[in-house]
N, C-alpha and C positions, 0 to 999 in steps of 0.2 A: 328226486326226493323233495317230499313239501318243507319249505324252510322254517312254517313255526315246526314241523314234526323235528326235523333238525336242530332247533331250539329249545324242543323238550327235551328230545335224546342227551346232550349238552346238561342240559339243569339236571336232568337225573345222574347226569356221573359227576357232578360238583356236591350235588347230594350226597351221594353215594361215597365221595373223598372227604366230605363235612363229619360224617359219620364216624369214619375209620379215624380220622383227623382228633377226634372227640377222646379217642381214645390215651391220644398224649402220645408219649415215648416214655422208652421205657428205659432204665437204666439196667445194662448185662455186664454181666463179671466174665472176663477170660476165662477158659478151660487151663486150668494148668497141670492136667493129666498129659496131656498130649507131648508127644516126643520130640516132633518138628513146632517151632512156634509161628505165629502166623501174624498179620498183618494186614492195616488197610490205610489208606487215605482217608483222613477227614473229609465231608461234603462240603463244608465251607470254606474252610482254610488252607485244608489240601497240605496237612500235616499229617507224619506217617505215625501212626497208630500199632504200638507193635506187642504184641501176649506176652512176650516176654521183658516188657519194660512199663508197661502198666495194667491196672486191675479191673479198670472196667472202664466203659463207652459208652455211648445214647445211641438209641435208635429210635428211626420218627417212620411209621406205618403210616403212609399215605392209602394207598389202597392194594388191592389183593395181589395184581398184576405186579407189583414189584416183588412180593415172595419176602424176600429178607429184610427187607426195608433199606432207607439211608441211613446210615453212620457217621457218627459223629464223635469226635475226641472228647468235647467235654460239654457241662447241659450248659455254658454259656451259648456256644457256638449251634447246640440242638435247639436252644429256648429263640435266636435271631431265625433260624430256618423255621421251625414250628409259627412263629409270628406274621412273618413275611409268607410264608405260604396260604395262614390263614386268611390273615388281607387282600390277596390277590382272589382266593377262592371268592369273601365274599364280596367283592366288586367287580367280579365276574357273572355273579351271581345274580345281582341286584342291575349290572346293563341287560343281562338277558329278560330277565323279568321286562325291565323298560322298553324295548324294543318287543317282546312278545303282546305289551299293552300296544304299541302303536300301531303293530303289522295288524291286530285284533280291530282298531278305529279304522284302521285302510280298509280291510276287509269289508265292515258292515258298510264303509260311506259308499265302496264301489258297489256293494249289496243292491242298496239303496237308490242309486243312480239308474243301474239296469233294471229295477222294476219299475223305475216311472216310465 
């Protein structure tokens, strides 16, 4: 596989998490119909999260593939994940970019070289 193609495939699914990312997180309330109560670990803090002892949690939609999303106990802990992931995305985003400029100057120099 051609490596800027590799590079595009890449920028397109950082896109494509910028997007979904856009959408925030979302604040959900526990079901407290249900018989058995249920539970999760925080994504940050790795604090147990339980329906039956509080009334709502964050969730941060990255992209499709995770389905349910991450969870999170409370939006301080959702708003440092939601942060840090954005940051990383976009300087992810912006070396790709930079290195798709320079593999693009190798390109035309070696271009340039074989037709003289």
């Amino acid at each position: 596989m051609d490596l800027d193609y590799q590079m595009m495939t890449e920028l397109t699914a950082i896109e494509l998490n910028l997007e979904e990312l856009k959408v925030g997180y979302k604040k959900k309330y526990f079901r407290k119909d249900l018989i058995k109560a249920w539970s999760f670990k925080c994504h940050r803090c790795d604090k147990k999260v339980s329906s039956n002892e509080a009334d709502e949690y964050f969730n941060v939609y990255v992209s499709w593939i995770e389905g349910l999303g991450t969870r999170f106990c409370s939006k301080d802990c959702s708003d440092i994940f939601y942060n840090e992931l954005l940051n990383e995305l976009l300087a992810r985003r912006d070396q790709l970019i930079k290195h798709r400029e320079l593999l693009g100057k190798f390109y035309s120099e070696a271009e340039q070289k074989f037709l003289r």
